[in-house]
DOPAVEX-636570 format. One line per 10 residues: number of its first residue (from 1); for each residue x, y, z of N, C-alpha, C. Coordinates in steps of 0.02 Angstrom, whole numbers, plus 50000, padded with zeros to 5 digits. Atoms other than C-alpha are relative to their C-alpha. Last residue first. Example, Ala and Ser with C-alpha at 12.3 -4.5 7.8 and 13.67 -1.06 7.14 Angstrom:
BEGIN
2) 49958 49941 49997 50684 49947 50357 49961 50055 50037; 50045 49941 50000 50615 49775 50390 50045 50060 50000
This chain:
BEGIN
414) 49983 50059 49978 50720 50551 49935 50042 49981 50016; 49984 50034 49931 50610 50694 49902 50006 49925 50000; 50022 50039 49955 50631 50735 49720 50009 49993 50078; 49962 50031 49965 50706 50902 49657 49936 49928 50030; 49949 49992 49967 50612 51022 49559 50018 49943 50028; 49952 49962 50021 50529 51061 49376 50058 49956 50094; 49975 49968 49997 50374 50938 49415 50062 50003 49987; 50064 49961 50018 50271 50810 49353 50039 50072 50025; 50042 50011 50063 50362 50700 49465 49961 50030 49957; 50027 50080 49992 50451 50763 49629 49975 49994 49904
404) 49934 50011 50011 50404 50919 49691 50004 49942 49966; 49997 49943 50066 50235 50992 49724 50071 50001 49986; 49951 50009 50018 50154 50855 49843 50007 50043 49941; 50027 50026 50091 50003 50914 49918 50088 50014 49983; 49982 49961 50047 50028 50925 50114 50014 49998 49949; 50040 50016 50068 49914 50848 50261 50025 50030 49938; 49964 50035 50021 50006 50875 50424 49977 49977 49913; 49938 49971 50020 49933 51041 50470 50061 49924 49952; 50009 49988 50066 49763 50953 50452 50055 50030 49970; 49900 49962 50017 49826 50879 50622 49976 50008 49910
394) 49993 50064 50074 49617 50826 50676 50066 50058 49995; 49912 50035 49992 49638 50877 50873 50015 49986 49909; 49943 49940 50001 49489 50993 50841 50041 49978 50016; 49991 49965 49947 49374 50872 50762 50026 50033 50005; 49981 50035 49971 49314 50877 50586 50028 49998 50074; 49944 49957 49970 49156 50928 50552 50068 49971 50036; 50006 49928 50041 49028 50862 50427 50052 50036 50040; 49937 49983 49992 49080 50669 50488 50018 50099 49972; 49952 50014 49944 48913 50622 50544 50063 50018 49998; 50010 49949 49956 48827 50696 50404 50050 49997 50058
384) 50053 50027 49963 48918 50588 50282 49983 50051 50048; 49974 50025 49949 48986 50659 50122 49944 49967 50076; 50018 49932 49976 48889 50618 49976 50052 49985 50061; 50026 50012 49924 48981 50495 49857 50000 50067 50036; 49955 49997 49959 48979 50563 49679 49967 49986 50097; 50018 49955 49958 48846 50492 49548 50042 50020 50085; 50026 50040 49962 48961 50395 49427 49960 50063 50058; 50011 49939 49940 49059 50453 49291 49923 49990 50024; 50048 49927 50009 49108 50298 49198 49965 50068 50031; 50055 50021 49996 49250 50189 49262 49944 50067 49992
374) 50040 50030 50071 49401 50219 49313 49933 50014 49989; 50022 49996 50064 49511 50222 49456 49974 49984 49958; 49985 50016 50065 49599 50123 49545 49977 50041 49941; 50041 50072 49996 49597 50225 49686 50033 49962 49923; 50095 50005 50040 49642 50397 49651 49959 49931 49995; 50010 49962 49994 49822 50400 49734 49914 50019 49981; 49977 49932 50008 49844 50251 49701 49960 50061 50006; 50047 49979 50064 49760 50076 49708 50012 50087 49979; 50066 50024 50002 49904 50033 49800 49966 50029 49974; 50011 50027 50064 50087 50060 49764 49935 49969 49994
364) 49951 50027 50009 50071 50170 49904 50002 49981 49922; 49965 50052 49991 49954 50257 49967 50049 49987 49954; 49956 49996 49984 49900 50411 49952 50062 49946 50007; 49977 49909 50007 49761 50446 49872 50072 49980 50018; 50035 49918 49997 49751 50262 49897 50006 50057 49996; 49985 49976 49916 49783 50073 49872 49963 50065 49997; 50025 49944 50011 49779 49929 49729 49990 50047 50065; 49961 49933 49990 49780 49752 49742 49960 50066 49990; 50028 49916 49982 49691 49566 49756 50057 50027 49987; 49917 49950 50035 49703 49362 49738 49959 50084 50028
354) 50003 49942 50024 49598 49196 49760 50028 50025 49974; 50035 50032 50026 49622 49040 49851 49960 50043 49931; 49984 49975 50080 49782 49103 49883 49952 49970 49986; 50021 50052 50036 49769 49002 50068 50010 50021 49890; 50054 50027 50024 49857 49131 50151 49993 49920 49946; 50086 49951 49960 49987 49235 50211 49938 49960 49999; 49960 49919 49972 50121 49110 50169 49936 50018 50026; 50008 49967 49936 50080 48934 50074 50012 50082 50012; 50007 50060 49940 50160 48865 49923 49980 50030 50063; 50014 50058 50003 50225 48997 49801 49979 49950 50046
344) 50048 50026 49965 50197 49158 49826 49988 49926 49998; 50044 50037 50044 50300 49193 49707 49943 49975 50039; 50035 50033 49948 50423 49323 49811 49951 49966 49941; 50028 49945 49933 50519 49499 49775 49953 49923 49995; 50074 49963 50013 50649 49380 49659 49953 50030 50061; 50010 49928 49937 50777 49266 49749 49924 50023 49977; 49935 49959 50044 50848 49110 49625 49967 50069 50056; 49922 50055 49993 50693 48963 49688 50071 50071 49946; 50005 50032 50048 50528 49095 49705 50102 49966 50029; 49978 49946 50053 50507 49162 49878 50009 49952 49956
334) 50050 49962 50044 50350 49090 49993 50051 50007 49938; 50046 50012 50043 50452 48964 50079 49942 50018 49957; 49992 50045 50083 50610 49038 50068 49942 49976 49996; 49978 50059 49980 50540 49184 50168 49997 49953 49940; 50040 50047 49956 50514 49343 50079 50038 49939 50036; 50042 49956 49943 50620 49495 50049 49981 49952 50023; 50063 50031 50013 50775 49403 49952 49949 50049 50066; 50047 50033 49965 50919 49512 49966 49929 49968 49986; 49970 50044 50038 51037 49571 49822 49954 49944 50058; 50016 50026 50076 50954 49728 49816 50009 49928 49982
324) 49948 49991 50055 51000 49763 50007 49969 49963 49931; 49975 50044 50037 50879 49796 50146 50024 49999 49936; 50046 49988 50063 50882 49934 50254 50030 49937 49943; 49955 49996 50064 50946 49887 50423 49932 50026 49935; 49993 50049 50068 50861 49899 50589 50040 50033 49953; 49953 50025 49994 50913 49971 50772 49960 49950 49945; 50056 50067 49978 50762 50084 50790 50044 49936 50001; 50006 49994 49919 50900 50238 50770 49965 49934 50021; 49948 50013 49958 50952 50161 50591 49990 50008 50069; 50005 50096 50009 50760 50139 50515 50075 49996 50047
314) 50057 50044 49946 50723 50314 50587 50017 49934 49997; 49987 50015 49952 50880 50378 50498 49972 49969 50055; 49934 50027 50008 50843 50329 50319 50007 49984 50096; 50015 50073 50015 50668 50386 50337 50062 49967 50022; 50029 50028 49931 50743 50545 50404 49961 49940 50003; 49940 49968 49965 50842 50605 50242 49997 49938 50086; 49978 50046 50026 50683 50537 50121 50075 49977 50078; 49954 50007 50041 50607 50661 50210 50026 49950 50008; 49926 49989 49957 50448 50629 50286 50044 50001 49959; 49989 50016 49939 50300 50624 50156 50060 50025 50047
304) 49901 50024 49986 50246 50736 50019 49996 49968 50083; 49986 49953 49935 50053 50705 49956 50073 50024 49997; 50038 49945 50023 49983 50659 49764 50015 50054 50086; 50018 49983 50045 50073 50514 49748 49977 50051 50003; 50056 50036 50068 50182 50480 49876 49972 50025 49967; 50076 49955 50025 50341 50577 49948 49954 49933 49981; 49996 49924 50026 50509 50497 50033 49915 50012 49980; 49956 49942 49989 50524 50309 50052 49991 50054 49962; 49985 49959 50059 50398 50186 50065 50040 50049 50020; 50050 49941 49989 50374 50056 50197 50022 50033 49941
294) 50003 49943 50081 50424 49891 50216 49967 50051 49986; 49919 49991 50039 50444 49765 50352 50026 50028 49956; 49994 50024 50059 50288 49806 50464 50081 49985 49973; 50034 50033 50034 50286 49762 50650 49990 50005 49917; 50001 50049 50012 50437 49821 50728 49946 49962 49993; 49960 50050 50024 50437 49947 50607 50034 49937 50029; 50040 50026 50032 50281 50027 50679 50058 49959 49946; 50062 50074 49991 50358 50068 50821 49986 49965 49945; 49954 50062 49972 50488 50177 50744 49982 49948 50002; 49976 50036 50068 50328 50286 50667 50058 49960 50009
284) 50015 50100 50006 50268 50319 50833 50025 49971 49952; 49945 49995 49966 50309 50527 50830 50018 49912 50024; 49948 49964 49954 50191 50526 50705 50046 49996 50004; 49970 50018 49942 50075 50369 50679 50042 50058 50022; 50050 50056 49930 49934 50448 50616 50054 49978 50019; 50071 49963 49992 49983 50587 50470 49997 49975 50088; 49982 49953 49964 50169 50528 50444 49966 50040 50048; 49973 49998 49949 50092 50357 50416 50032 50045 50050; 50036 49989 49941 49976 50408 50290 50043 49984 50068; 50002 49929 50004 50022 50311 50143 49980 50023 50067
274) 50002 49972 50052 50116 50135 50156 49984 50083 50019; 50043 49951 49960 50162 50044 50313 50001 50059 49933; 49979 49933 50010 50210 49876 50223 49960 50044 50012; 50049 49946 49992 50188 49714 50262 50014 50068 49999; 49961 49924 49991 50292 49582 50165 49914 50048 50027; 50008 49964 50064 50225 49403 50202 50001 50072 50015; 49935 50011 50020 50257 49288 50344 50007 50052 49927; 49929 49993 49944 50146 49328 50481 50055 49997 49953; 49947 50021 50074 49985 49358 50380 50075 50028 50026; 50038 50023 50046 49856 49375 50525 50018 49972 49926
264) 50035 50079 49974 49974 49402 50659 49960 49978 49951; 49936 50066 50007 50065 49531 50544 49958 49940 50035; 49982 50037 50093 49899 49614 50492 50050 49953 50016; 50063 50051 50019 49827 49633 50686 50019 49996 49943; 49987 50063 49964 50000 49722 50738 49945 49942 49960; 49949 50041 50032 49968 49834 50597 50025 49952 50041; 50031 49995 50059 49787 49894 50649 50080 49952 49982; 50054 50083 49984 49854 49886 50843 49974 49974 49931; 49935 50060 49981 50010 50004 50791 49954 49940 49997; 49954 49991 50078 49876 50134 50685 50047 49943 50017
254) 50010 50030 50058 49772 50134 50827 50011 49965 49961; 49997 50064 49962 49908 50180 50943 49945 49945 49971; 49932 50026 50019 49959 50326 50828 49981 49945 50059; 49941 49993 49961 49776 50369 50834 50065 49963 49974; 49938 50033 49995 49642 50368 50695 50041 50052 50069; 50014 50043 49969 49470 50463 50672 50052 49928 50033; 49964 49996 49965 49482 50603 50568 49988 49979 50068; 49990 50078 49956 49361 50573 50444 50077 50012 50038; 49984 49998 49936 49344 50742 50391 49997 49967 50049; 49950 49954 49975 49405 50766 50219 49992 49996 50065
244) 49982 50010 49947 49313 50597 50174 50047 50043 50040; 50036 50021 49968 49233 50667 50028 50000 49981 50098; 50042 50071 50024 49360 50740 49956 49959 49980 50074; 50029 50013 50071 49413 50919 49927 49979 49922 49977; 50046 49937 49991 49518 50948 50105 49972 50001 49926; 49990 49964 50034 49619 50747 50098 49941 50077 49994; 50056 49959 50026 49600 50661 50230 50011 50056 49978; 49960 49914 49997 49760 50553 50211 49929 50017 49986; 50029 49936 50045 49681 50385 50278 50013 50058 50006; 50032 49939 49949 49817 50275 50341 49952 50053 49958
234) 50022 49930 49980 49866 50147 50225 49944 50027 50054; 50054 49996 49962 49923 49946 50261 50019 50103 49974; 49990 49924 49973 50016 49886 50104 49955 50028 50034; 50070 49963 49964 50004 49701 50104 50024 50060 50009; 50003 49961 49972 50133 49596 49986 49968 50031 50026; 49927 50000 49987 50170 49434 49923 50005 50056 50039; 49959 49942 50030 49969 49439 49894 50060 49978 50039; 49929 50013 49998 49865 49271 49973 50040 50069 49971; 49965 49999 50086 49704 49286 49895 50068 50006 49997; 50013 50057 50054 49647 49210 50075 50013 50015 49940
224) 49976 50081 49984 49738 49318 50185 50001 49954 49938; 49934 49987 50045 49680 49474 50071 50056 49918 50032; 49995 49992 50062 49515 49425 50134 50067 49994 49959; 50009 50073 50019 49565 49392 50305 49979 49974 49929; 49922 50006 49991 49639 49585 50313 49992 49912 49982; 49963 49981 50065 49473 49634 50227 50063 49965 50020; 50043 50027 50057 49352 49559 50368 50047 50003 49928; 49982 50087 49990 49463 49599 50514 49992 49963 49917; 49904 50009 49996 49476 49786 50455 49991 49925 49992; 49971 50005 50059 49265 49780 50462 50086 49979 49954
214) 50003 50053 50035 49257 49700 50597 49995 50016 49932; 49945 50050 49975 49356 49837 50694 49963 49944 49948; 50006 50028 49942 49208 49958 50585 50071 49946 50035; 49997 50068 49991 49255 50073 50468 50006 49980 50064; 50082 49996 49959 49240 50267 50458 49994 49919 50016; 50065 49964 50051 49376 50289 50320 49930 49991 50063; 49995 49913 49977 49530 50273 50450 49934 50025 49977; 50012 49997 49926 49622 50107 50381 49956 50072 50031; 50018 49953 49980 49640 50078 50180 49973 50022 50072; 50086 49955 49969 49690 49907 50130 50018 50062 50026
204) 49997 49978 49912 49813 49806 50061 49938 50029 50009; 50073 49970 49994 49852 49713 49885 49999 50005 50087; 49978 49962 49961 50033 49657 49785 49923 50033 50042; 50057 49934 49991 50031 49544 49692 50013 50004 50047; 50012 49999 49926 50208 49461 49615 49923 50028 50032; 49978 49960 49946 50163 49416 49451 49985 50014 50048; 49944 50025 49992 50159 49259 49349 50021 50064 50043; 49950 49995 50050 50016 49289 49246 50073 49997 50018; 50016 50061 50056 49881 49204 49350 50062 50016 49948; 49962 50093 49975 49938 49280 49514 50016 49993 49923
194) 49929 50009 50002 49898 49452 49410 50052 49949 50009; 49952 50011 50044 49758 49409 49347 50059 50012 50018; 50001 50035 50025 49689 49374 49509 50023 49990 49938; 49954 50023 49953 49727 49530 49570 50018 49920 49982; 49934 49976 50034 49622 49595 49440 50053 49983 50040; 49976 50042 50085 49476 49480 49478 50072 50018 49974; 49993 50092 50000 49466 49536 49651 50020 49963 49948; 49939 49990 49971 49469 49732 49615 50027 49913 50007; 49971 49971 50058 49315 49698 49493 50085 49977 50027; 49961 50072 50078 49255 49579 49623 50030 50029 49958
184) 49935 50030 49968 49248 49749 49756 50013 49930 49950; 50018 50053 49947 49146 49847 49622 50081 49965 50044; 49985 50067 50040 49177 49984 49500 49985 49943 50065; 49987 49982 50095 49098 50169 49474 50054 49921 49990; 50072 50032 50042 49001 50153 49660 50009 49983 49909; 50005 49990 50085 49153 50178 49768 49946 49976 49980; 49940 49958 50003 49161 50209 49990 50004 50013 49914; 50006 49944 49969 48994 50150 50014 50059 50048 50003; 50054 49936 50042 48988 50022 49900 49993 50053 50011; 49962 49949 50068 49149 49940 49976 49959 50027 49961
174) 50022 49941 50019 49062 49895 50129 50015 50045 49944; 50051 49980 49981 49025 49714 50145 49994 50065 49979; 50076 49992 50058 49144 49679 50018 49973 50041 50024; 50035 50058 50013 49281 49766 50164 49953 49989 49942; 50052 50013 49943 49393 49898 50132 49969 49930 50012; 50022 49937 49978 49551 49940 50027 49956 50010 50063; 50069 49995 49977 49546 49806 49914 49978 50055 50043; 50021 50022 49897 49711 49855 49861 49924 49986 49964; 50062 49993 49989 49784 49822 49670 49971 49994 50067; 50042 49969 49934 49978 49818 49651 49937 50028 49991
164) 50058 49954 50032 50059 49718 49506 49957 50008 50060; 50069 50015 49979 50223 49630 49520 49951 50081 49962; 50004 50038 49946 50405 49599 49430 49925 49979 50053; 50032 49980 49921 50368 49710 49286 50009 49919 50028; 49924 50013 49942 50500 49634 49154 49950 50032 50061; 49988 49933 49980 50383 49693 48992 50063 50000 50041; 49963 50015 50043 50327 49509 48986 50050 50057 49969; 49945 50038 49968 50250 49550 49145 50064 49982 49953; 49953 49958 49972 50166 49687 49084 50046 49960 50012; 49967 49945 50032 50109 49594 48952 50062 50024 50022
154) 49950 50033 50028 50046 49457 49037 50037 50027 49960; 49953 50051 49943 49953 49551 49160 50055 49960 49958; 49972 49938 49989 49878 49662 48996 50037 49968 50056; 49925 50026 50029 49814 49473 48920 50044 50072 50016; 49970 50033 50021 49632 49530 48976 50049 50002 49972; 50046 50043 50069 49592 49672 49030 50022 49959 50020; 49978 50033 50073 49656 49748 49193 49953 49962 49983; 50010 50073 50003 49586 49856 49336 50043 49977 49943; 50074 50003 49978 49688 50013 49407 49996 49933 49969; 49997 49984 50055 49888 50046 49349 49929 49996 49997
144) 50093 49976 49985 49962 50007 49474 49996 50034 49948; 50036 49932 50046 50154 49929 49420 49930 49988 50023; 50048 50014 49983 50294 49860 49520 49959 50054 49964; 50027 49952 50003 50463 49850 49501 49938 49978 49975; 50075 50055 50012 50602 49761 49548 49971 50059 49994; 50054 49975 49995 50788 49835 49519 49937 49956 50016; 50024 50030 49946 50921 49731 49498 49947 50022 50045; 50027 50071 49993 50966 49786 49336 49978 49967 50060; 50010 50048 49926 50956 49979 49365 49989 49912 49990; 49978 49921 49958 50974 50111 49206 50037 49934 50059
134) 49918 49973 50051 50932 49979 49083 50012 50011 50045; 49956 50070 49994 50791 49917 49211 50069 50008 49952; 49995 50000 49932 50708 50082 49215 50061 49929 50028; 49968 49949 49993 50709 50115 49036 50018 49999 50063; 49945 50005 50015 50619 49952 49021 50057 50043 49981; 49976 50079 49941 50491 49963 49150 50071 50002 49956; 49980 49975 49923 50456 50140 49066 50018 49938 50028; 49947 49963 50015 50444 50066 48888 50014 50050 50043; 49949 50038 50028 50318 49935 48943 50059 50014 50013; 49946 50034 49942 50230 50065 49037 50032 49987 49996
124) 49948 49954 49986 50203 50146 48857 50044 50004 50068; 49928 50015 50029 50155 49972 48789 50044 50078 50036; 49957 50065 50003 50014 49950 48910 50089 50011 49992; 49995 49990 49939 49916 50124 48896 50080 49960 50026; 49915 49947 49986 49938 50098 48731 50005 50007 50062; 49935 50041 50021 49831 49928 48763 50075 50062 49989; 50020 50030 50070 49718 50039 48866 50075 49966 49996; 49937 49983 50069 49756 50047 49053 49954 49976 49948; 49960 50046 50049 49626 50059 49179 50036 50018 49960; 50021 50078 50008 49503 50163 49268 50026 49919 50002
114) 50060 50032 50066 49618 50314 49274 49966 49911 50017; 50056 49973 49974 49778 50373 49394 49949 49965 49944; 50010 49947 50047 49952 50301 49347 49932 49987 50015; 50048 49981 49988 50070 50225 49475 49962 50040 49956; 50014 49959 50037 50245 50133 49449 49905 50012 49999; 50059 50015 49988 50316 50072 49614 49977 50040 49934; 50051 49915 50031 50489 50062 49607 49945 49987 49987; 50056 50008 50065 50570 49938 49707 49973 50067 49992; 49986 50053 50033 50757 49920 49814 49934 49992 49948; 50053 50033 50018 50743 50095 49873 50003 49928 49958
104) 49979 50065 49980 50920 50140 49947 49924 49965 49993; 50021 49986 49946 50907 50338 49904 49986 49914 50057; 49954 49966 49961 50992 50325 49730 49988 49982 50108; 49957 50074 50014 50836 50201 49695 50069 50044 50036; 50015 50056 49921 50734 50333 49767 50051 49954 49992; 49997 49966 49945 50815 50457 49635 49973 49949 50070; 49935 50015 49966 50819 50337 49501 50033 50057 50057; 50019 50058 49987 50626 50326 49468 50103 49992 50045; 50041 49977 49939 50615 50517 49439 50016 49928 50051; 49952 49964 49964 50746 50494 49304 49966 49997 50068
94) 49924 50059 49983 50676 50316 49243 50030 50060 50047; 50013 50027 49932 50498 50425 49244 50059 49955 50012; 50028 49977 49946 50569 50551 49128 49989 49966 50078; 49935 49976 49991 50648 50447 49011 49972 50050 50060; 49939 50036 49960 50503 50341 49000 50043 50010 50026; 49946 50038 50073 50407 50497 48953 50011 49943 50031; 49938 49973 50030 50277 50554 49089 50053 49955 49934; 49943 50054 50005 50106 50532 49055 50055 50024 50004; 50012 50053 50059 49972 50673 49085 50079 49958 50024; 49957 49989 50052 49978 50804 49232 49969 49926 49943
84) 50021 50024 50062 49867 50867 49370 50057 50012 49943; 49978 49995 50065 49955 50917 49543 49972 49966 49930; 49923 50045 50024 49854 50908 49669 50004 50032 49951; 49976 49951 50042 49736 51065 49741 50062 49959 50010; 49916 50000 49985 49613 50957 49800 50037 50015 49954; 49987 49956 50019 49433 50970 49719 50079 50028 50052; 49935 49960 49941 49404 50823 49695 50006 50065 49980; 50034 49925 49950 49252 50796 49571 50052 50005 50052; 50053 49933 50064 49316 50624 49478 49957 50043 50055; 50047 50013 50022 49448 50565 49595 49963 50040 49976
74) 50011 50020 50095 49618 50614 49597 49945 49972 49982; 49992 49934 50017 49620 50662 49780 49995 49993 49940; 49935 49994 50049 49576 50484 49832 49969 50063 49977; 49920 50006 49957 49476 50416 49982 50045 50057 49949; 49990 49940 49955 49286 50436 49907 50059 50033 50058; 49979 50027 49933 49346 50324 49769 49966 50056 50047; 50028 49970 49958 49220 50401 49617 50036 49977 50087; 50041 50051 49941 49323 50347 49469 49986 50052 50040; 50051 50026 49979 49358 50451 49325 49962 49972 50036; 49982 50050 50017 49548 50516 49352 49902 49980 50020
64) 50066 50011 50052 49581 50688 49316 49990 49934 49987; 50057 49977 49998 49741 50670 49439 49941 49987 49942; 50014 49955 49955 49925 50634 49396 49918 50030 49993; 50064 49941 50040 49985 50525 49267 49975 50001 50062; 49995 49980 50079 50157 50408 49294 49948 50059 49971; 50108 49993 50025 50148 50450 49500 50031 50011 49916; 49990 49966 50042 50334 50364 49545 49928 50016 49954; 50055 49957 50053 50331 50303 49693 50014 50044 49956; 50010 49943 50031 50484 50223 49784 49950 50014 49954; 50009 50017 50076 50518 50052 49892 49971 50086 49981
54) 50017 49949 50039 50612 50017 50045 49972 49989 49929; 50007 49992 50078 50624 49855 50118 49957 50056 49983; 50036 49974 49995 50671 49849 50318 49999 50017 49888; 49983 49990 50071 50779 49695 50365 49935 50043 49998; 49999 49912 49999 50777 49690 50556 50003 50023 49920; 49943 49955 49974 50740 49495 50551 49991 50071 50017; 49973 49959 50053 50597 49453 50401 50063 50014 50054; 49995 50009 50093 50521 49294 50458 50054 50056 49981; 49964 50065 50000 50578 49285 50651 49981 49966 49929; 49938 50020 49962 50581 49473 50670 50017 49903 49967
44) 49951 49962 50056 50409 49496 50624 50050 49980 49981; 50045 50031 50034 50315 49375 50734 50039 50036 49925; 49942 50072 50004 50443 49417 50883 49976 49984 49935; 49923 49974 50021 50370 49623 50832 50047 49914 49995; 49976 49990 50074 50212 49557 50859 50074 49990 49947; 50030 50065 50022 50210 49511 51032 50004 49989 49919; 49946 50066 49996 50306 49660 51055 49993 49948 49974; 49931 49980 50053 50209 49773 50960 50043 49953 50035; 50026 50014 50073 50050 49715 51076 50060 50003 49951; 49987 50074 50010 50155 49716 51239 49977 49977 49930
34) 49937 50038 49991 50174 49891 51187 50015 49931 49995; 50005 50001 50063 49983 49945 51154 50089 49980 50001; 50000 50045 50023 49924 49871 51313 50057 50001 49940; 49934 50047 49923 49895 50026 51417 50019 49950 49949; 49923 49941 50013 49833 50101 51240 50032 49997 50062; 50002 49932 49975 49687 49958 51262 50095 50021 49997; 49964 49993 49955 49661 49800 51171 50025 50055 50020; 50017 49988 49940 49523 49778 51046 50028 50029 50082; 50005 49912 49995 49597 49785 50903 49977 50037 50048; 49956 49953 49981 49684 49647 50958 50003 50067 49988
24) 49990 49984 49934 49522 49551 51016 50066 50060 50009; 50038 49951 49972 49449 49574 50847 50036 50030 50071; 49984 49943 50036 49604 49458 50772 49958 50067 50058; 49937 49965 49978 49558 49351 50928 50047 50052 49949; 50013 49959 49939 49377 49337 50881 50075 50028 50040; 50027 49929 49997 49423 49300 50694 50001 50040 50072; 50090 50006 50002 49518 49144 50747 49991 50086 49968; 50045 49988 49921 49702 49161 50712 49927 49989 49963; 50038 49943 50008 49785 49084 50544 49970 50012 50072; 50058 50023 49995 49943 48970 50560 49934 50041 50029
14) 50036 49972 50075 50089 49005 50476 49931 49974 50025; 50030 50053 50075 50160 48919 50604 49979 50010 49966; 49908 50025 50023 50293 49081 50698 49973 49938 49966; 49951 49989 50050 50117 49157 50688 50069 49984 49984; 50021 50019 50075 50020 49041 50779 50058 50042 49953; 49998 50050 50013 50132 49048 50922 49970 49978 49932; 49932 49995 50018 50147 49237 50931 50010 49923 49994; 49984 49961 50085 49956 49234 50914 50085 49999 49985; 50059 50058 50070 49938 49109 51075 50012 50035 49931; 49950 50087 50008 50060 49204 51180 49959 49966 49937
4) 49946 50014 50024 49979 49366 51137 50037 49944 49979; 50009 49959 50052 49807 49321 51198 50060 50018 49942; 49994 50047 50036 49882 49237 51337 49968 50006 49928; 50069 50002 50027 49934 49406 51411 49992 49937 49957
């Protein structure tokens, strides 16, 4: 297919596709959906190898979280039966935090529901990043945490957080229709502090909400251009108490063409198959490692995923590795000069003319579980007529509220 050829050429130059051939690969039919992961998969492969970078969630505060995402179980009016908690200790989240790490997670993702951080907000991360790094020096670790002030990026960083995860999630065009309690520049700006303070960012998107193929295109070339070290692609967990409970609208062949179209589009920079993957890709989830290079291990924020047990082994049957602490993730010419998760320095996904983060109910180290969060209580998004029922293939059996783990008495999955 010359379609392929041509994208597996740009992407071994760092060199961006047209829009119409992004479109074209969402375009390409479930006969197709192989050569697609192939084509990909060389595009993978010849930045990152078989190296597969684990990373671990750790939800710091759980639910009652002001914003109106219509994605996220922790938004203001959910009525999903998560777990609601307050802050954990440091000592708490170092324990929770060294169970993935046990489990061959090379980053910890630290996640806390709400608007934003206040300045305590700040210092009590602080003293979780650095309870975490006693424990683990080689650790990286990554903090959501919704928008930031001013001088809170330079904080954290000064703290020892390595990056700072804020998704965009959707497109401008449509991000009103999914939140009304903060804007898509809000999310833009805070990503931008993060470049600006010296940390890694980290920003993806949300797949599944009702969106158009040009919509996807539109956000994935976005996040192109603010450049992030990292892209966490989620699957929408339709959650039963939010808005979008019955957008059930994704395939596991979907879900491959959606992450094929990110690596061609940002060929050299970490992509990661964040929340939702157990949901939509399935019995596909192999596939989808040879196009992203990083996924999460064990539970996320407010769901439980695959066991930690069978993460492990999916990455060995598919004939990859899990990458080692002492490994650089990016290519040298994105990663900083001594290793580190990546500086974005000089080129990669994008032009960086910009910035972004943040993820979803479920996601990842992205705008978490509740979006980013925040923001004054806002008239709640209605659902849409069109989606009042969901179909009868929708796997609602797969959909299950995490009750282990963080915030709880029992055992982590990992």
């Amino acid at each position: 297919m010359d379609l392929l050829n041509t994208l597996v050429d740009k992407g071994l130059r760092r060199e961006l596709p047209t829009r119409d051939e992004a479109l074209a690969v969402l375009a390409t039919s479930d006969d197709d959906v192989l050569d697609v992961v192939a084509a990909a998969g060389k595009v993978r492969r010849h930045w990152f190898g078989r190296r597969v970078k684990l990373n671990y969630l750790v939800n710091l505060k759980s639910g009652l979280c002001p914003e109106d995402c219509s994605y996220c179980s922790q938004r203001l009016g959910s009525t999903a039966g998560i777990l609601k908690y307050s802050w954990l200790k440091p000592d708490e989240a170092s324990k929770a935090a060294a169970a993935g790490l046990a489990g061959g997670a090379k980053r910890v993702c630290l996640v806390a529901s709400g608007r934003g951080p206040t300045d305590r907000d700040v210092d009590r991360v602080s003293d979780t990043i650095k309870a975490i790094k006693d424990q683990n020096e080689n650790v990286e670790v990554c903090a959501c945490l919704g928008l930031l002030s001013d001088g809170q990026a330079e904080r954290l960083r000064a703290a020892g957080a390595d990056a700072y995860n804020h998704n965009l999630n959707t497109s401008e065009g449509t991000y009103g229709e999914i939140t009304t309690t903060h804007t898509y520049a809000d999310r833009v700006d805070t990503v931008q502090k993060a470049h600006a303070a010296g940390l890694s960012a980290c920003s993806g998107l949300i797949a599944g909400m009702g969106e158009s193929d040009e919509d996807l295109v539109d956000v994935v070339y976005a996040l192109r251009e603010l450049d992030p070290d990292s892209v966490p692609v989620n699957f929408l967990i339709p959650f039963e108490g939010t808005p979008l409970a019955k957008e059930w609208n994704l395939t596991p062949q979907r879900c491959l063409r959606i992450l094929a179209m990110v690596r061609f589009v940002c060929p050299d920079v970490e992509v990661r198959i964040a929340g939702g993957r157990e949901v939509h890709l399935r019995t596909l989830q192999p596939l989808a490692l040879h196009l992203a290079n990083s996924i999460f291990l064990g539970d996320y924020l407010t769901s439980e995923g695959q066991a930690g047990k069978a993460d492990l082994e999916m990455i060995a049957d598919a004939g990859f590795e899990v990458e080692n602490a002492g490994e650089v993730t990016l290519p040298e010419h994105r990663a900083p000069s001594g290793g580190g998760c990546g500086s974005h320095a000089e080129a990669g996904c994008g032009s960086h003319d910009g910035a972004g983060c943040g993820s979803h109910a479920e996601a990842g180290c992205g705008s978490h579980a509740g979006g980013v969060c925040g923001s004054a209580p806002a008239a709640q998004a209605e659902v849409p007529a069109a989606v009042a029922e969901a179909p009868a293939d929708a796997r609602t059996d797969l959909v299950s509220v995490r009750r282990r783990g963080a915030g709880t008495d029992l055992a982590p999955n990992a």
